[in-house]
N, C-alpha and C positions, 0 to 999 in steps of 0.2 A: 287620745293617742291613736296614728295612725295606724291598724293593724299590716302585719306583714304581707306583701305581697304573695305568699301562697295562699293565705286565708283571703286574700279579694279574690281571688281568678281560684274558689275553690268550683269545680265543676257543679254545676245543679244536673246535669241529665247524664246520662250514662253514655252517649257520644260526646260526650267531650271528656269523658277519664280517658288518658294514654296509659298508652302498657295494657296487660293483662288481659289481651287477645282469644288466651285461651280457655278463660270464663267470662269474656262478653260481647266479642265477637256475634257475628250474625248467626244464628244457630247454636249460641254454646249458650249451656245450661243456666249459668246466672242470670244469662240477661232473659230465657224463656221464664226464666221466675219470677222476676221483676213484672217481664208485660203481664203476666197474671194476676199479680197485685194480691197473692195468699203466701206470704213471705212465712218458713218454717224457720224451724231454729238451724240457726249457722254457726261456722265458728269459722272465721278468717286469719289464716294464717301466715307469716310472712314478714319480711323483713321492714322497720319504719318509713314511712315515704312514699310507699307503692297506691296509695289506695281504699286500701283498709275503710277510714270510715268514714272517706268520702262516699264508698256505695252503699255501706250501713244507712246514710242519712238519704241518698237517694230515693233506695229500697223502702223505708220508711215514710218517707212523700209520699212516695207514691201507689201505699198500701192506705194513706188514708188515716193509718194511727199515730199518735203522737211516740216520741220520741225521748227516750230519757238516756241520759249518759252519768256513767261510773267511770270511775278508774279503782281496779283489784288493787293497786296500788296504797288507797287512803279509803275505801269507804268500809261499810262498815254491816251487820247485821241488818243494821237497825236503818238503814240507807238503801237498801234490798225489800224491807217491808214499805218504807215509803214511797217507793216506786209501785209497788202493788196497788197500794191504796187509792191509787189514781185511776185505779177501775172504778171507783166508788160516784167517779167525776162526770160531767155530760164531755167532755171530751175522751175519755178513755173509755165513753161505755162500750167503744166496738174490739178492746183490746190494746193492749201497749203493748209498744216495744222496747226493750234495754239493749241501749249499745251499752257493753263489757270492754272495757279497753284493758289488757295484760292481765286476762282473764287468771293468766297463770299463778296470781299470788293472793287470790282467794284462798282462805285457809280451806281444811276438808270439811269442818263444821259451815261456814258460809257457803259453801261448792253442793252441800248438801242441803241448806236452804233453800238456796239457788233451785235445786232440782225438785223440791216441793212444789215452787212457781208452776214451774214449769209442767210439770205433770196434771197439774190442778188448770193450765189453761190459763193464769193469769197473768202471764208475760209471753212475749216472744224476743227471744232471746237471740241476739247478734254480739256474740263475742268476738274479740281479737286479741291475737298474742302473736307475740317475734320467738316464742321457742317453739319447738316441736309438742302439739296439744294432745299427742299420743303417750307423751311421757309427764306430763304435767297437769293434765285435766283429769278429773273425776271421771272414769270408766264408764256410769251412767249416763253420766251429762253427754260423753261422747256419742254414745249408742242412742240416744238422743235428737243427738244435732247432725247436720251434714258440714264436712271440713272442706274448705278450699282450698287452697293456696294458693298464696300471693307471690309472683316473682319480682324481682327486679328491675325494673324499667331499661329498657335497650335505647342505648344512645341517641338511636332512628326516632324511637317513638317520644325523648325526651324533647325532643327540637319544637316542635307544635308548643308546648307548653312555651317552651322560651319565645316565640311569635306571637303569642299572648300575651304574654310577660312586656315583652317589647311596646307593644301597642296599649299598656295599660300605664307606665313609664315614662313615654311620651304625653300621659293626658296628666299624671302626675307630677311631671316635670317641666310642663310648658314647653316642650323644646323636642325636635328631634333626635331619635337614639338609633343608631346605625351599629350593629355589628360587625365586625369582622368575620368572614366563614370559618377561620382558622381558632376565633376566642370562643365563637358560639362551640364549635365541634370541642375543644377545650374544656368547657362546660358539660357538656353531656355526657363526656368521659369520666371527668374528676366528680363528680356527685358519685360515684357507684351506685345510678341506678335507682337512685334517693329524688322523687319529682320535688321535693318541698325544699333538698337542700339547694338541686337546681335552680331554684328561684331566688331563693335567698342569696348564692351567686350574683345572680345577675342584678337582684338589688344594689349588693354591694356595690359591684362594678360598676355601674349606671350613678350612680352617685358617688363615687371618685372619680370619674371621668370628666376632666375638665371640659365645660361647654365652649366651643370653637364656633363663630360664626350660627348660633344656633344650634347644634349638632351636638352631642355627647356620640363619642366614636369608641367602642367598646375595644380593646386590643388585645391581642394574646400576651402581650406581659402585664397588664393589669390583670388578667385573669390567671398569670401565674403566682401575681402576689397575692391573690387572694385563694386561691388553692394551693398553698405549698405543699400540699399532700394529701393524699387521695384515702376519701375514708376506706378505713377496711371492715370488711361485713364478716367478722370476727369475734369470737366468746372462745376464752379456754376450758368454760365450763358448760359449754353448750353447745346445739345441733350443728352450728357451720362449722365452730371446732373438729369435730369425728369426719362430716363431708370433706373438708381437706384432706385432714389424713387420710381418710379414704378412697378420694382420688389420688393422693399422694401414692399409694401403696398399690392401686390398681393402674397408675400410667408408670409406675417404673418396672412391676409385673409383666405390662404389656409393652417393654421393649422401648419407650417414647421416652428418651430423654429430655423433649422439648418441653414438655407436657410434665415433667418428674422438679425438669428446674423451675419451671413458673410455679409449682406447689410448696414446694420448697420456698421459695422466695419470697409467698404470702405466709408462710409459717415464722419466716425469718424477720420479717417485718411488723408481723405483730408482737417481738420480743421472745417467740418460744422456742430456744431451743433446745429442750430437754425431749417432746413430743414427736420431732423428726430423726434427733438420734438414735430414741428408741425402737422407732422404726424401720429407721435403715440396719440397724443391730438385727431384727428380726428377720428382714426379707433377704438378708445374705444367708441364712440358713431356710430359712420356707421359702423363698422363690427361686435364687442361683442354687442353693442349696449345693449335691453333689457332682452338679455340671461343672461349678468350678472352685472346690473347697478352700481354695486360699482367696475368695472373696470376705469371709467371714473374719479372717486375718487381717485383712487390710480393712474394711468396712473399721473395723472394731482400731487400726490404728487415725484413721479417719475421725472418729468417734471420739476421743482423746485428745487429739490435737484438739480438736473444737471446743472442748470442756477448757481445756488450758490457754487456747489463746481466747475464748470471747468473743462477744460479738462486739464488731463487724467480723473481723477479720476468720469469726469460725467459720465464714459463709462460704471460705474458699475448698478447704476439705470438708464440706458438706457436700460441695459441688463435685467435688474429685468422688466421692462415695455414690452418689448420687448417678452421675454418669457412667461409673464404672459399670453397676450392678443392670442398667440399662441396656448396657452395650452387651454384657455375660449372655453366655448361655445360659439357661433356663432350667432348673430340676425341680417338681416338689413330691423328689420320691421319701425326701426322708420323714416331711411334715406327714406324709400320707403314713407313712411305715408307722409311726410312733400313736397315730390317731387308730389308725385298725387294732393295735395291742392292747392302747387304752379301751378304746371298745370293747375287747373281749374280758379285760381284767372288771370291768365295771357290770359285765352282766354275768361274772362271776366265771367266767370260762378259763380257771387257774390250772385245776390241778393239784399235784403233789410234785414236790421237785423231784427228779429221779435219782435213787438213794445214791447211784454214783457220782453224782454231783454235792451231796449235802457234807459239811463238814466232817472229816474222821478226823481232826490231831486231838485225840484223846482217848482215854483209855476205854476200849466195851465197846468203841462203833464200832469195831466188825461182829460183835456180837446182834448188834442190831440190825444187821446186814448190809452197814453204810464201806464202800469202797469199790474197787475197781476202775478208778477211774483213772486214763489212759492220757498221758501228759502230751499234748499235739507238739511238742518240740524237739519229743524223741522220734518223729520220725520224717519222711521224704517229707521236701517242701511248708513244714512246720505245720500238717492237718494229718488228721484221722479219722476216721467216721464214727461216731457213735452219738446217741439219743441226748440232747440240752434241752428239750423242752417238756415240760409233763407229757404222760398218755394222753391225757383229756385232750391233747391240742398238739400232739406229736408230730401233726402233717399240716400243722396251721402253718401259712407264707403271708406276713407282713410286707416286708420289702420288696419290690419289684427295681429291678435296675433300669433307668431313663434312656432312653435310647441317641445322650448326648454322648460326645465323644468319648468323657474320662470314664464315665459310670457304663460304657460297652465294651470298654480297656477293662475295667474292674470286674466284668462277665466272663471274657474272654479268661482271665487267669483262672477266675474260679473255674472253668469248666476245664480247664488245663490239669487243677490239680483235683480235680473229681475223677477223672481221667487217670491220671498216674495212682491215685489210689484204687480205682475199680481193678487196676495192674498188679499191682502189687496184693491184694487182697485173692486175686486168681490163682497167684503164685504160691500163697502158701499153703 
């Protein structure tokens, strides 16, 4: 059986992997590791398709020790110790290596085996996993290893592989294979960044390309039937999950509506929309906040629609929410106001409530000295002066007013009626 054309045209040397420039580029640290041939424990992180372990096996060449592969997926304790045992061999006398593929679902009992190996010198360890190995690997094992990360392949650097691709196509195909610019560029867009699905692409399309005079002509509508949709680099339970939201929350914070819809629209495409509701719920109060309070209103009728009518169709008042809070002004005095309070309550900075605040309807609180308290509706402008907050924290100021239009209108009166009362308190 013919293997797939990513596995022929897998790289053997480390100029010829595309992508990931910024660990092996001329001068960047992987690839000074490599020429040294004293290959430490790694951990490679990053999304399927980038890489991964093709430089595992590189790295591994070219240090001279043999090479053993798992998958955390299926192996097992006892798959961990027979990797070991190959020190025992004239081939592993100078040390093995284990490539780790989805290192992440080693239980803690084999993650902790794992780390005996490794402490004792009889492996070296090149793992890889597609979640974040900060939240999923062994504390030790990390302190341990050095982490890289892997990115996504850029269109630019996809093309090279597809020219290889091309010329290895043509010796498998007898015949001429001519791209299109506009199928090739097609290609390097819809993989997301993914070099193996790339290929696999062009497979496809190369062999349903009817042969014409010689020639298989690659076309941007073969390459649309074959991509009807572009994978998304997406988990609702993991690391790219939160990065969206993320960005989601930090390009509508910063004013980009451009930026707010395209996040949006990879949220909305991966079927979630309960995760950007939630959000936009939240950033009408923590980002527009009291710059423009009837964002929160609307956000939240926005929010509703969308619940009620579904998707597709919620994606329109998502958008109408989405832009709105964009385009708002800006406050986050009241998140700040509410986070100093909690602060002070949590390292105990409460107090006593003061007595003329604490409940009297009942019989004996004035014996206990509970009353006095002066109804602010009996007088000018519905305010009065006197103490709401314990002694302990009498002069404490949570709130600060934002110096956006509505919340320096809401300064202005207060100092209006701080004013008529310092007036009226002279007078009497």
């Amino acid at each position: 059986m013919t293997a797939p054309l990513a596995d022929r045209l897998r790289p053997t040397t480390l100029d010829e992997v595309v992508g990931q420039r910024h660990l092996l580029g001329p001068g960047k640290i992987l690839r000074e590791v490599a020429q040294t041939g004293n290959i430490p424990n790694l951990i490679f992180y990053g999304p399927a398709g980038v890489g991964k372990t093709t430089v595992a096996r590189i790295l591994a060449k070219g240090c001279g020790k043999p090479l053993h592969k798992l998958n955390g997926t299926s192996c097992s304790t006892s798959d961990l110790k027979e990797v070991v045992s190959q020190r025992d061999t004239i081939e592993g006398r100078n040390g093995v290596i284990l490539y780790l593929d989805e290192i992440q679902y080693l239980n803690k009992k084999q993650q902790q085996t794992l780390l005996e190996y490794m402490e004792d010198g009889s492996i070296t360890l090149i793992a890889s996993t597609t979640e974040n190995p900060y939240f999923y690997v062994y504390t030790a094992i990390l302190s341990r290893s050095t982490v890289f990360e892997f990115k996504p392949v850029e269109p630019q650097d996809i093309r090279p592989a597809l020219d290889r691709g091309i010329r290895q196509l043509e010796q498998d195909l007898g015949c001429a294979v001519q791209g299109e610019e506009d199928a090739l560029q097609a290609i390097c867009t819809a993989c997301g960044g993914d070099v193996r699905k790339a290929l696999n692409i062009l497979e496809l399309v190369a062999s349903a390309a009817p042969e014409v005079e010689g020639v298989r002509t690659l076309t941007p509508e073969v390459v649309a039937q074959a991509t009807q949709r572009a994978p998304l680099r997406y988990d609702r339970d993991a690391d790219e999950h939160y990065d969206i939201l993320s960005a989601f929350q930090k390009s509508i914070r910063g004013s980009d509506e451009n930026a707010g819809l395209h996040y949006l629209a990879r949220l909305l495409e991966a079927g979630d929309l309960i995760s950007p509701c939630r959000r936009l719920l939240v950033m009408a109060s923590e980002d527009v906040g009291l710059a423009y309070p009837q964002a929160a209103s609307i956000v939240k009728a926005c929010v509703d629609s969308a619940f009620q009518l579904g998707l597709p169709e919620a994606r329109i008042p998502l958008a109408q929410a989405v832009i709105l809070l964009c385009t708002a002004p800006k406050s986050n005095s009241a998140i700040m106001a509410i986070d100093a309070a909690l602060a002070d309550v949590r390292k105990g900075n409460i107090g006593n409530v003061p007595l003329h605040l604490k409940d009297c309807h009942y019989e004996g609180a004035k014996k206990l000295g509970r009353g006095g308290y002066q109804y602010a509706h009996d007088f000018p402008n519905g305010y009065v002066s006197q103490q709401y907050l314990p002694d302990a924290i009498k002069d404490r100021v949570y709130y600060h007013f934002g110096a956006n239009k509505t919340e320096q209108a809401a300064l202005a009166y207060r100092q209006k009626i701080l004013q008529a009362e310092q007036e009226r308190l002279k007078q009497k």
